[in-house]
C-alpha positions as CSV (number, residue, x, y, z in Angstrom):
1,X,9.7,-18.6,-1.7
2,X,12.0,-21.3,0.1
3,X,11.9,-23.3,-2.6
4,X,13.1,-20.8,-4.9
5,X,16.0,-19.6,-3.1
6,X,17.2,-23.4,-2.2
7,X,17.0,-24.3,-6.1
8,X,19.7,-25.6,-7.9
9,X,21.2,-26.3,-11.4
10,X,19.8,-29.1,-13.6
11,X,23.3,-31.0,-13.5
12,X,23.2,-31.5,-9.4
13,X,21.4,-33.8,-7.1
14,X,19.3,-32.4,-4.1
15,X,18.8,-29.3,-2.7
16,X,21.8,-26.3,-1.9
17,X,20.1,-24.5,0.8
18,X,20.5,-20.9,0.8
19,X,22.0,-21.3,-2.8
20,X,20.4,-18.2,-4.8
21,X,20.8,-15.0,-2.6
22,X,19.6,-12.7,-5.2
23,X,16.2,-14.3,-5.1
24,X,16.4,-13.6,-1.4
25,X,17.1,-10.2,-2.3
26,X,14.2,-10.0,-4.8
27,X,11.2,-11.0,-1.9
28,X,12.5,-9.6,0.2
29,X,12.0,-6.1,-2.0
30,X,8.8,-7.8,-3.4
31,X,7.6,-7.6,0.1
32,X,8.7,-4.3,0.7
33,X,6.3,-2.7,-2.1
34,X,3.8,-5.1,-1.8
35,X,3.3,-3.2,1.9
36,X,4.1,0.3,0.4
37,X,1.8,0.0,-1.9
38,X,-1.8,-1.9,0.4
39,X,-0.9,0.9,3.0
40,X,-0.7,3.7,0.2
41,X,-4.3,2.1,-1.0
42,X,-5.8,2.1,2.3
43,X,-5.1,5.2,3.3
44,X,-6.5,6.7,0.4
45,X,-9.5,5.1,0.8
46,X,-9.3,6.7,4.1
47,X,-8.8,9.9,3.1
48,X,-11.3,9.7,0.0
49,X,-14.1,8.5,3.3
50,X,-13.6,11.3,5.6
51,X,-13.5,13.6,2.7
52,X,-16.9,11.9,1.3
53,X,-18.2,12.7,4.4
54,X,-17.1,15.8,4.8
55,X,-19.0,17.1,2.1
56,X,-22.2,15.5,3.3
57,X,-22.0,18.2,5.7
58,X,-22.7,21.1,3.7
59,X,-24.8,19.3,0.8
60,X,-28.1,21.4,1.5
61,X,-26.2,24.9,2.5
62,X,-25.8,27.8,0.3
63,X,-22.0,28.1,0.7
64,X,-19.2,25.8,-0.5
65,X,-17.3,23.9,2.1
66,X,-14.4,27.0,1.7
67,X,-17.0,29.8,2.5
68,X,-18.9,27.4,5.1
69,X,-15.4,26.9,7.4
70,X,-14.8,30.6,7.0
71,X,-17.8,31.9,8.5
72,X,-17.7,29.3,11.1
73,X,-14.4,30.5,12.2
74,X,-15.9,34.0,12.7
């Protein structure tokens, strides 16, 4: 990452630190969706879990999960 925002051209000798800000710009962003995107995964996986086991719940009963919370609520 450093070394791609302190390159240079071809024509000059050693490094210009802090040269290319647009590439500064770009991981910056890159690192932005990276995170949106593992979090977004991981709380699906989450949600996919609890709802897996949810439904472990009411495997052997008569009623669907939607008729099974109804009557419980009565």
């Amino acid at each position: 990452m450093y070394n791609g925002i302190d390159s240079n051209p071809e024509e000059s000798i050693g490094r210009i630190y802090n040269r290319r800000r647009e590439m500064a710009i770009f991981f910056v962003c890159y690192m932005v969706v990276i995170a949106f995107f593992m979090v977004n995964i991981f709380v699906g996986f989450v949600i996919v879990t609890f709802r897996r086991e949810g439904e472990q719940d009411h495997k052997d009963c008569e009623l669907d999960k939607n008729q099974a919370r109804i009557s419980s609520d009565l």
